[in-house]
FIKOLZA-1660 file (N, C-alpha, C; in steps of 0.1 Angstrom, whole numbers, plus 5000, padded with zeros to 4 digits):
% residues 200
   i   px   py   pz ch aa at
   1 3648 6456 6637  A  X  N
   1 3642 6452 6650  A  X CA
   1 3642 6464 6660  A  X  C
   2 3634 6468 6666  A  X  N
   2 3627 6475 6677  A  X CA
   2 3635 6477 6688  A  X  C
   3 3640 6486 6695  A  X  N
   3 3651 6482 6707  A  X CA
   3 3635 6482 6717  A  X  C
   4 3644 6473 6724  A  X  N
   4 3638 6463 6736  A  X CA
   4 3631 6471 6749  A  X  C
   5 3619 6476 6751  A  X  N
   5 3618 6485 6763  A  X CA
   5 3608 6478 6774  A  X  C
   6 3608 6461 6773  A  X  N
   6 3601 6455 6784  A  X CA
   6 3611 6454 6798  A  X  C
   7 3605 6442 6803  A  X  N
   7 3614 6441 6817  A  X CA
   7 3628 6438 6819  A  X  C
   8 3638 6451 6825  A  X  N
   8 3649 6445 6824  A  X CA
   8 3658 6434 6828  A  X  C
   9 3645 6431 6841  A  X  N
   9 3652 6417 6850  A  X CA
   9 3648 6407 6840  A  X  C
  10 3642 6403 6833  A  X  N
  10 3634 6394 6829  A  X CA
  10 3647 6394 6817  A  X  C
  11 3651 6399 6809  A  X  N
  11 3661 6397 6796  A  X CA
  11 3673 6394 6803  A  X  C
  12 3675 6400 6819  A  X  N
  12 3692 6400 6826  A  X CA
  12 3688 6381 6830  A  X  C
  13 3676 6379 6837  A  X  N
  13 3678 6365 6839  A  X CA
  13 3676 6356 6822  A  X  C
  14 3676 6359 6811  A  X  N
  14 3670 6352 6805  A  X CA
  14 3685 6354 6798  A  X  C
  15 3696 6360 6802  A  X  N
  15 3706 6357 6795  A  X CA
  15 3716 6354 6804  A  X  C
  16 3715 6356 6815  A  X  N
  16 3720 6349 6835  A  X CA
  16 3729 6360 6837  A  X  C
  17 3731 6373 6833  A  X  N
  17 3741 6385 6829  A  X CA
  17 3733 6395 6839  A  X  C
  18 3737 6405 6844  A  X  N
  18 3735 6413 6854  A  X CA
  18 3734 6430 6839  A  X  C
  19 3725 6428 6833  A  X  N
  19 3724 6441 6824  A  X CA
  19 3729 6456 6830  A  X  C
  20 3725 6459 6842  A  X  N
  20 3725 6472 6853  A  X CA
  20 3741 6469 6857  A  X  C
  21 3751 6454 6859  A  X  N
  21 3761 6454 6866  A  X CA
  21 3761 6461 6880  A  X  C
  22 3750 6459 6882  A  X  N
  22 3752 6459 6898  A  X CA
  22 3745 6446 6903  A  X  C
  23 3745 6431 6898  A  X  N
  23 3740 6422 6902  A  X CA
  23 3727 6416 6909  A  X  C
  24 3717 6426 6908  A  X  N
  24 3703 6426 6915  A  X CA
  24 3692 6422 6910  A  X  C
  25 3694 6417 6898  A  X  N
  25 3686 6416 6888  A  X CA
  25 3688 6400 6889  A  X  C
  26 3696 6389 6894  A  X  N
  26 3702 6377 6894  A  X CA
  26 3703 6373 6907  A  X  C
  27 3701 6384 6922  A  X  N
  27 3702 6381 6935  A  X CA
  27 3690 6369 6937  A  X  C
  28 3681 6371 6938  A  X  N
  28 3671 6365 6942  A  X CA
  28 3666 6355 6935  A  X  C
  29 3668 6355 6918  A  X  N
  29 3664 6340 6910  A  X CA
  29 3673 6337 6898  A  X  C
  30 3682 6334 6904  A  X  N
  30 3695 6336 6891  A  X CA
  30 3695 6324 6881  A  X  C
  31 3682 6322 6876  A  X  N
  31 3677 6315 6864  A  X CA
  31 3667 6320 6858  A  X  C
  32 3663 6317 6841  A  X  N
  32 3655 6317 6833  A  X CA
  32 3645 6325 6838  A  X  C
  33 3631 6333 6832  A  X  N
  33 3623 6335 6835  A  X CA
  33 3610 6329 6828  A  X  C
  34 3600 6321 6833  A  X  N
  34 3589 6316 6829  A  X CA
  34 3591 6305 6837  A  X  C
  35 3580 6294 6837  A  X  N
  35 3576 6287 6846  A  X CA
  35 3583 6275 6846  A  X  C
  36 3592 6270 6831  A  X  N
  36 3603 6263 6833  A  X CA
  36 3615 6270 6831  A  X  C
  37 3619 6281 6844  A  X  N
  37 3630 6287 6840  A  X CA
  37 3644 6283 6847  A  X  C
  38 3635 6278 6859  A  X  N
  38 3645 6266 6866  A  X CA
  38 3652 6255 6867  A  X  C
  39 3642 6245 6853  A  X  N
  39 3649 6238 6848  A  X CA
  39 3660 6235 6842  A  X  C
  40 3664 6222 6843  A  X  N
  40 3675 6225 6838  A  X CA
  40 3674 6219 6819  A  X  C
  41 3683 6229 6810  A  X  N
  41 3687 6230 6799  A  X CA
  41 3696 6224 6792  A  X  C
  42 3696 6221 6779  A  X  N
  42 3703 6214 6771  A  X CA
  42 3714 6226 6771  A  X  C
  43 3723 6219 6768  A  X  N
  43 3740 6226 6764  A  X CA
  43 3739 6235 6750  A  X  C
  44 3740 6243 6754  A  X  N
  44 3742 6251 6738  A  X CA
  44 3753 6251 6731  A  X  C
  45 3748 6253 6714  A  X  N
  45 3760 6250 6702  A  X CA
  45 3770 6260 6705  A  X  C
  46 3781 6263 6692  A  X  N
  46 3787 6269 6697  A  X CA
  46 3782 6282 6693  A  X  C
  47 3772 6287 6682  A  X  N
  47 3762 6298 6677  A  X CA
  47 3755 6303 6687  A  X  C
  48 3748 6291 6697  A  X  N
  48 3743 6296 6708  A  X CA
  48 3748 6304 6714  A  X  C
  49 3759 6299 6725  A  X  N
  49 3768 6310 6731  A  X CA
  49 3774 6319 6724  A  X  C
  50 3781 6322 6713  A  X  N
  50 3780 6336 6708  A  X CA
  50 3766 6341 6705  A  X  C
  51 3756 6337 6696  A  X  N
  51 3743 6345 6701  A  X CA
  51 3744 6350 6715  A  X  C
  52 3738 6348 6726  A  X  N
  52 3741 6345 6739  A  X CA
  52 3751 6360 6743  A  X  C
  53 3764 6357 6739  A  X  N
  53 3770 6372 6745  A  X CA
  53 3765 6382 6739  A  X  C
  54 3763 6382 6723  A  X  N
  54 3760 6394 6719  A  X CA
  54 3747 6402 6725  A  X  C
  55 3740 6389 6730  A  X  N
  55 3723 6395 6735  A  X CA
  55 3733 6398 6752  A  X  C
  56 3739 6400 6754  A  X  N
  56 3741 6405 6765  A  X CA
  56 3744 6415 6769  A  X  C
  57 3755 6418 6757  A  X  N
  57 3761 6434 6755  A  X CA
  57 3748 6442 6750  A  X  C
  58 3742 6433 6736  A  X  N
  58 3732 6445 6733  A  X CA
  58 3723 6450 6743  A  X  C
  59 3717 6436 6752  A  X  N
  59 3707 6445 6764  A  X CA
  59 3713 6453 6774  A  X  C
  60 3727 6450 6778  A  X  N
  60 3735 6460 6785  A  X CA
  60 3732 6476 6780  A  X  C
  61 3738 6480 6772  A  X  N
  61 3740 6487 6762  A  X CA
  61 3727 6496 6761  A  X  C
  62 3715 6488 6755  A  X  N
  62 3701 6487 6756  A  X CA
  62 3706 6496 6740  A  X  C
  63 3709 6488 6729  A  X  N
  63 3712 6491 6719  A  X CA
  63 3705 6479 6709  A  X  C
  64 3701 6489 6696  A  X  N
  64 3688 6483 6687  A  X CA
  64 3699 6471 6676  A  X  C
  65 3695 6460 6670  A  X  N
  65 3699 6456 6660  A  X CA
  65 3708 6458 6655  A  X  C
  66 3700 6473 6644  A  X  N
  66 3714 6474 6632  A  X CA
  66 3723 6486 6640  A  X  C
  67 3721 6498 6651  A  X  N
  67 3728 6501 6658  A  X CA
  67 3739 6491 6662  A  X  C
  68 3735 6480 6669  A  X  N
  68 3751 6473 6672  A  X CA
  68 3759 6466 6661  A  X  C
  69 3752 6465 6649  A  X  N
  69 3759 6456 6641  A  X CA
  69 3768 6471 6634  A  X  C
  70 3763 6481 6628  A  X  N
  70 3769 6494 6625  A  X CA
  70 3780 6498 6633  A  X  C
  71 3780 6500 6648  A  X  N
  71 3792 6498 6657  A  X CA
  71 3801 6490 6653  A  X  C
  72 3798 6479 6655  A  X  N
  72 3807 6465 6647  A  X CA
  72 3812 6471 6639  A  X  C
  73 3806 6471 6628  A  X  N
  73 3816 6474 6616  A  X CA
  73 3823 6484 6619  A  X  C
  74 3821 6495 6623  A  X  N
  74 3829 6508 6625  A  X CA
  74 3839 6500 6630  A  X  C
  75 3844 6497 6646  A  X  N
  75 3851 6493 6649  A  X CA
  75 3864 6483 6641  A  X  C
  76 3857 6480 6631  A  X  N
  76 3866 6473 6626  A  X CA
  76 3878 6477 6616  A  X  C
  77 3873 6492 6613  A  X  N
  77 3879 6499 6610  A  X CA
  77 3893 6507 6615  A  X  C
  78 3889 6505 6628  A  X  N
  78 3898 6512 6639  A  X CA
  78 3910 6504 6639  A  X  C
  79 3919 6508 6642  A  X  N
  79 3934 6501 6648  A  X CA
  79 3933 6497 6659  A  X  C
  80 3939 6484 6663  A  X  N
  80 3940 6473 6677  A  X CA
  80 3931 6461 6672  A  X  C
  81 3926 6460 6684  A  X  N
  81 3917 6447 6689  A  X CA
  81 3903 6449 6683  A  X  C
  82 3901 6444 6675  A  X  N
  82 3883 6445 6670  A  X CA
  82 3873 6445 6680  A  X  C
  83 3877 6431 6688  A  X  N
  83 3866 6437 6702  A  X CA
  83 3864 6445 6712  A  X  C
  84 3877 6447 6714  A  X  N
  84 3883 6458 6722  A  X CA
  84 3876 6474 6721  A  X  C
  85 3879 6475 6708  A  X  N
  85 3877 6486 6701  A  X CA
  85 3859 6488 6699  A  X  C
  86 3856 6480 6698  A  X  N
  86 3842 6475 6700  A  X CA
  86 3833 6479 6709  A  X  C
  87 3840 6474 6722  A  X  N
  87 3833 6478 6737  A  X CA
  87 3841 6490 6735  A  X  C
  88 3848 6498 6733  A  X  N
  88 3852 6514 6732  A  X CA
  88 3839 6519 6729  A  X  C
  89 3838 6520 6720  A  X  N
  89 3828 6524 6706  A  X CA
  89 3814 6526 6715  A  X  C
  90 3811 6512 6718  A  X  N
  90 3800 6515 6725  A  X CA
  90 3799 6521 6741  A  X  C
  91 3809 6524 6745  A  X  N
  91 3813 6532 6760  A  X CA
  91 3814 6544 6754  A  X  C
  92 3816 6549 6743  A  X  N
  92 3817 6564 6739  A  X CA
  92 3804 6568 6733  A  X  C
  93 3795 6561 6735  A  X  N
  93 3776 6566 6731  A  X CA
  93 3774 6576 6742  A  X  C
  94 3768 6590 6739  A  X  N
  94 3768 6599 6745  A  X CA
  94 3758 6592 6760  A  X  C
  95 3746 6588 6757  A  X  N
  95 3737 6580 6769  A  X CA
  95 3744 6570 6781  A  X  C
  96 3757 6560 6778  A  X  N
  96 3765 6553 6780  A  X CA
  96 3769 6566 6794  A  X  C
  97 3778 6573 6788  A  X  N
  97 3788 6580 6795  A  X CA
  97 3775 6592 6805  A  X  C
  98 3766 6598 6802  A  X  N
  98 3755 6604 6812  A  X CA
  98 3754 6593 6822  A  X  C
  99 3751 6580 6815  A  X  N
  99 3752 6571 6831  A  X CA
  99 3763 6570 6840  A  X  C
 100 3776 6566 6831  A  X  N
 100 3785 6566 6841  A  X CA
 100 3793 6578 6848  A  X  C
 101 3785 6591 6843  A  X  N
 101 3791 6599 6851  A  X CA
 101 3780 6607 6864  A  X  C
 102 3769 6597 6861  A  X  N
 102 3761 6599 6877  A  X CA
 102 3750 6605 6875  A  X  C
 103 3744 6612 6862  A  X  N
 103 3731 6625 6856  A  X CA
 103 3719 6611 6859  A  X  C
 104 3720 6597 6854  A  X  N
 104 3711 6590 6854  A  X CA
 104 3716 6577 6864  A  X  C
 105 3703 6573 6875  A  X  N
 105 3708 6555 6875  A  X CA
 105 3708 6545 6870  A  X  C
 106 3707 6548 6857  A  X  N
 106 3704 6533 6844  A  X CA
 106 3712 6537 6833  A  X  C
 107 3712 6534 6828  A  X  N
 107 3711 6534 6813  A  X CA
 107 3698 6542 6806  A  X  C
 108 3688 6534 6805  A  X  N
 108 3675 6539 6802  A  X CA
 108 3670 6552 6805  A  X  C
 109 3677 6554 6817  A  X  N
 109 3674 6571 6823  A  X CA
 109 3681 6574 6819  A  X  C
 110 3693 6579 6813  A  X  N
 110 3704 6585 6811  A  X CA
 110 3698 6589 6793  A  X  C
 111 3692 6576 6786  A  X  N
 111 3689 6579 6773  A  X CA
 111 3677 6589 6771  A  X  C
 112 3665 6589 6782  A  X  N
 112 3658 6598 6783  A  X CA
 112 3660 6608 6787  A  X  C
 113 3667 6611 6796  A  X  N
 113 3676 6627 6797  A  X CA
 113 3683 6632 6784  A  X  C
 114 3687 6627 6774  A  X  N
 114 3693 6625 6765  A  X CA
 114 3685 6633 6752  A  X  C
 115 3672 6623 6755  A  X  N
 115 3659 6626 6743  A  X CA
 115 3651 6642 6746  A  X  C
 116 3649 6641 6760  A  X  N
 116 3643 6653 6761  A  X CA
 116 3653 6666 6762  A  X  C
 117 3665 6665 6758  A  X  N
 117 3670 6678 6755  A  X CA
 117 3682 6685 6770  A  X  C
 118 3682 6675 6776  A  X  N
 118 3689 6682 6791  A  X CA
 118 3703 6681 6793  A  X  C
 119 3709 6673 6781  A  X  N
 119 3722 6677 6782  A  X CA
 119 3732 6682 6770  A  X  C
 120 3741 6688 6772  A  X  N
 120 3747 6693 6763  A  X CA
 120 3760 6684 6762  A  X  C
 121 3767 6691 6747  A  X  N
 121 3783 6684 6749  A  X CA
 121 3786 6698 6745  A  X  C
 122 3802 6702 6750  A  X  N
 122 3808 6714 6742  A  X CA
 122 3799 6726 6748  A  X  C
 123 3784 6729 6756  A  X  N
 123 3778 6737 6759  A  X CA
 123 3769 6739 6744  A  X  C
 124 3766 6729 6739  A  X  N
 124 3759 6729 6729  A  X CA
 124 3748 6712 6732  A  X  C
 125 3734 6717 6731  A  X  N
 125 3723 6708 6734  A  X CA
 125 3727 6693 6723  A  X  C
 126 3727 6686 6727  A  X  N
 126 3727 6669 6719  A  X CA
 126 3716 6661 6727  A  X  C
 127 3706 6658 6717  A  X  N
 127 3694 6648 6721  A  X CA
 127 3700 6638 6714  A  X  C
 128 3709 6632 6708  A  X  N
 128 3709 6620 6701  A  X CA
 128 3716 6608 6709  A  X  C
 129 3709 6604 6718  A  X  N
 129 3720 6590 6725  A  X CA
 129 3727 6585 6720  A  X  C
 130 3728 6582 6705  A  X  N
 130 3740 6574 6698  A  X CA
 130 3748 6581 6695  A  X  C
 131 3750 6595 6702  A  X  N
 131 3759 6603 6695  A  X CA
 131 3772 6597 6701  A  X  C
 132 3785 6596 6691  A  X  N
 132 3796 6594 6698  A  X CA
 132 3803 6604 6704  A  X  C
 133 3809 6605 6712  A  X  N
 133 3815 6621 6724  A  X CA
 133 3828 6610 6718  A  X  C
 134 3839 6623 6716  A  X  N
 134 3852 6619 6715  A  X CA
 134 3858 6626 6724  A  X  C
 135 3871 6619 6725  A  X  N
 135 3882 6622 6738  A  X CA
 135 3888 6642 6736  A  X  C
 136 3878 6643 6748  A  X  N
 136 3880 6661 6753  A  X CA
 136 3868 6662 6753  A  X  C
 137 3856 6661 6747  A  X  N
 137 3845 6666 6750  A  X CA
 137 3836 6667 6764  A  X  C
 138 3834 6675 6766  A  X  N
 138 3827 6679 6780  A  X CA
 138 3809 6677 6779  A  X  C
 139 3809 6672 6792  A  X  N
 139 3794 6666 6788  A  X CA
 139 3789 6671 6799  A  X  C
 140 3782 6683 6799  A  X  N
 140 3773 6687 6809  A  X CA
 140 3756 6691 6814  A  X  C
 141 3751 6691 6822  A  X  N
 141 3732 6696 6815  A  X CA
 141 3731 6712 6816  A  X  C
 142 3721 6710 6808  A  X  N
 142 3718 6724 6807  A  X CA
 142 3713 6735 6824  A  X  C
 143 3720 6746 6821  A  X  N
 143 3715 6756 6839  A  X CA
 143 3707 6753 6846  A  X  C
 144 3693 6754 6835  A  X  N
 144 3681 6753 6842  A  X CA
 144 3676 6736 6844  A  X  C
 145 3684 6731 6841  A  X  N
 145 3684 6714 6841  A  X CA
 145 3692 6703 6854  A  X  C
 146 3700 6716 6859  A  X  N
 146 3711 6710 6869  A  X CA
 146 3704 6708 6883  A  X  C
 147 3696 6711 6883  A  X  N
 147 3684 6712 6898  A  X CA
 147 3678 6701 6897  A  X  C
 148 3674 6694 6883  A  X  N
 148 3664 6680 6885  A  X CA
 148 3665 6670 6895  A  X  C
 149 3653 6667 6895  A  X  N
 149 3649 6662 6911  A  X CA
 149 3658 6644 6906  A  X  C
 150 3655 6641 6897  A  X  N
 150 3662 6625 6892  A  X CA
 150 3676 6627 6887  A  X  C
 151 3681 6639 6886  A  X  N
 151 3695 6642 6886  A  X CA
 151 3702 6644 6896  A  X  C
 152 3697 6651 6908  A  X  N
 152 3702 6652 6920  A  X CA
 152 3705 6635 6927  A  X  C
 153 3692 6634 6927  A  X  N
 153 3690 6619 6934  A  X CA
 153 3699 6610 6929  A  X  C
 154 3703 6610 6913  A  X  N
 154 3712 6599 6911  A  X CA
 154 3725 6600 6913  A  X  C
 155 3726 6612 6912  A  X  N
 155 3746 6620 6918  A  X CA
 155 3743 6618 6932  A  X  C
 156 3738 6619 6943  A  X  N
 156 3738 6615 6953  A  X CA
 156 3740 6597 6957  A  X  C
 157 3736 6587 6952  A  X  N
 157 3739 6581 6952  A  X CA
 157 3751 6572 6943  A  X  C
 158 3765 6578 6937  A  X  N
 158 3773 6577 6931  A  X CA
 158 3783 6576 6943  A  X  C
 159 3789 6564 6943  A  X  N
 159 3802 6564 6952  A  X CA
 159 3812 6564 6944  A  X  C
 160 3816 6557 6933  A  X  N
 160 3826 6558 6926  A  X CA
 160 3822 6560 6912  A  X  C
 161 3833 6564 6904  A  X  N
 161 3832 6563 6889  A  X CA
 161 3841 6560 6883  A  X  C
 162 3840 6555 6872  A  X  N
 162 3856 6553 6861  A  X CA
 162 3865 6563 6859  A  X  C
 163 3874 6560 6857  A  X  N
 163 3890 6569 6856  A  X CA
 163 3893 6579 6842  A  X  C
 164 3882 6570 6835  A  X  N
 164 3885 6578 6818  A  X CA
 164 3873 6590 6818  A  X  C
 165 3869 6591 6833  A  X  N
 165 3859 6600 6829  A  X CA
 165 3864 6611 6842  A  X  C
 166 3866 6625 6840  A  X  N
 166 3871 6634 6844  A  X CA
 166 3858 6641 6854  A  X  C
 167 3852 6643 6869  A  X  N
 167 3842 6652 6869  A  X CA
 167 3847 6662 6877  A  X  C
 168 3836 6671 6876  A  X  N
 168 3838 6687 6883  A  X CA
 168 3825 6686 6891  A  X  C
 169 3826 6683 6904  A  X  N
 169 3815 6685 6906  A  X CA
 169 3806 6696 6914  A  X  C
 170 3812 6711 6914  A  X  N
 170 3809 6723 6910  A  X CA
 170 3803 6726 6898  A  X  C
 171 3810 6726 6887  A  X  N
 171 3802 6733 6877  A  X CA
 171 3790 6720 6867  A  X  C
 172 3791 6708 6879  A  X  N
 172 3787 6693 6874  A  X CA
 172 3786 6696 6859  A  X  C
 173 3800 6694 6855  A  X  N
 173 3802 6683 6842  A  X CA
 173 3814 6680 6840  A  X  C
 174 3812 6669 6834  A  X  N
 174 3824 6654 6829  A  X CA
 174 3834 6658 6818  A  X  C
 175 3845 6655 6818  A  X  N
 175 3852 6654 6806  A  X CA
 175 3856 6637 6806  A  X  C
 176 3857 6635 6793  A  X  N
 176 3859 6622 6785  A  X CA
 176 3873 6623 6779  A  X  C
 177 3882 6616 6788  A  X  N
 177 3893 6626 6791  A  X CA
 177 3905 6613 6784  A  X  C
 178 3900 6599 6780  A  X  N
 178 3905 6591 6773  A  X CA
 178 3894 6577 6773  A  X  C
 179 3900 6569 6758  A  X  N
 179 3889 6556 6758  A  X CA
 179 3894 6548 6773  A  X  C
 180 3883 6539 6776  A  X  N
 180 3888 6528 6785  A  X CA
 180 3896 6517 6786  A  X  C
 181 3906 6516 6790  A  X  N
 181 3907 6502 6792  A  X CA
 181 3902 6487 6792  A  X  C
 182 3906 6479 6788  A  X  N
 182 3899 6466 6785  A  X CA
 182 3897 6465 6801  A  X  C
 183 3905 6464 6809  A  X  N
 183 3906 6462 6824  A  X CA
 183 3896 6470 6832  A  X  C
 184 3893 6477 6825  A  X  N
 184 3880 6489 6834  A  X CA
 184 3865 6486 6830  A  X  C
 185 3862 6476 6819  A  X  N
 185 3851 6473 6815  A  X CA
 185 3847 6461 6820  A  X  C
 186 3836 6457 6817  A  X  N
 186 3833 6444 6826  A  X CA
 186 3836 6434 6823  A  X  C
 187 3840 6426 6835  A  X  N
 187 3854 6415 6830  A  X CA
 187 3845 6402 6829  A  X  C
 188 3829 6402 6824  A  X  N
 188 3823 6389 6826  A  X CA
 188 3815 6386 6812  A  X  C
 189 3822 6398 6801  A  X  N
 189 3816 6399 6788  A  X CA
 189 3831 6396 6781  A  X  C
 190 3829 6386 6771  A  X  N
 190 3838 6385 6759  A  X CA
 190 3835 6382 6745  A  X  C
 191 3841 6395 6747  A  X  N
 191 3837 6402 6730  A  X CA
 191 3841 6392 6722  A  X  C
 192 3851 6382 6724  A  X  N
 192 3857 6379 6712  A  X CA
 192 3847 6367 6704  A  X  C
 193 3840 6365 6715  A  X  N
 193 3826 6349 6713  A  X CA
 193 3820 6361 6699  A  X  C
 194 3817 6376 6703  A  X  N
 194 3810 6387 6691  A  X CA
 194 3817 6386 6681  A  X  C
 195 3831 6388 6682  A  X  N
 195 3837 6392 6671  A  X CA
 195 3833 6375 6660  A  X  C
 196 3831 6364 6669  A  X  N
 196 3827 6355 6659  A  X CA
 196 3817 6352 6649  A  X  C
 197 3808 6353 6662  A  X  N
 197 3795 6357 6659  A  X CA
 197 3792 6366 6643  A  X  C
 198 3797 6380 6641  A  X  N
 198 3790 6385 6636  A  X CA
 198 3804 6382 6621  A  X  C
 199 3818 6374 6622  A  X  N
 199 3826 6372 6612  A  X CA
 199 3821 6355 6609  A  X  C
 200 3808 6350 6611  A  X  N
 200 3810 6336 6604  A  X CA
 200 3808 6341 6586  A  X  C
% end
């Protein structure tokens, strides 16, 4: 399956989830999208609602099929909490962490900065968004890349950022300085409906 590059409000209301987590996408019509999107709906099974979360994280995320099912399993490999470990996994995707440290205002922007070559890890170029960045790696853009006009603009509007992520914002770049906390991720997704989902 194809990852998903239509409208993002349109999948954040079609799953009632705030994909961006800044809630704007749900301000104005916090139901369904199409002409019966207001009505009201039968009760979903219990497949529903885990389908349901996992389409939430994946459009969060904005991660393809077998990408998130591949994470899955990785994770399961790991020691702790499967789902825990899970939403780790996918907070350590190099695109993931360019957003939350301010280079992009999306997600989507953060993966195209990604694609065209503008940031490095280690001071070495990585175009691959799914790359995983492990704990120490330094994630910064390239010299002649640090001036962009949609780079500037989105570090300017950054008031806060997460804890597990270290910045400098002189030589603007991040260190990934440990995984997150379950308490630091977003407290309105539960993985554990996934971890069923994809163990029936």
């Amino acid at each position: 399956m194809a990852r998903y590059t239509g409208p993002a409000y349109k999948k954040a209301r079609r799953v009632g989830f705030s994909i961006k987590e800044t809630g704007e996408e749900l301000a104005r019509r916090p139901y369904g999208p199409g002409q019966h999107g207001n009505a009201r709906k039968g009760k979903l099974s219990d497949y529903g609602v885990q389908l349901k979360e996992k389409q939430k994280v994946r459009f969060m995320y904005g991660v393809n099929e077998r990408q998130f099912k591949n994470t899955f399993k990785k994770a399961s490999k790991m020691k702790g909490i499967h789902g825990e470990n899970f939403l780790r996994l996918l907070e350590s995707r190099l695109d993931n962490l360019v957003y939350r440290i301010g280079f992009a205002s999306t997600r989507r922007g953060a993966r195209q900065l990604v694609n065209h070559g503008h940031v490095t890890v280690n001071g070495k170029k990585v175009d691959i968004p799914s790359y995983t960045v492990k704990i120490g790696d330094v994630i910064s853009l390239r010299d002649k890349d640090k001036e962009l006009k949609v780079v500037t603009e989105s570090l300017s509007k950054v008031t806060k950022r997460v804890e597990f992520i270290k910045f400098d914002d002189k030589k603007l770049e991040a260190t990934y300085v440990r995984y997150p906390e379950r308490s630091e991720l977003n407290a309105d997704i539960n993985e554990a409906l996934i971890v069923e989902f994809y163990n029936k």
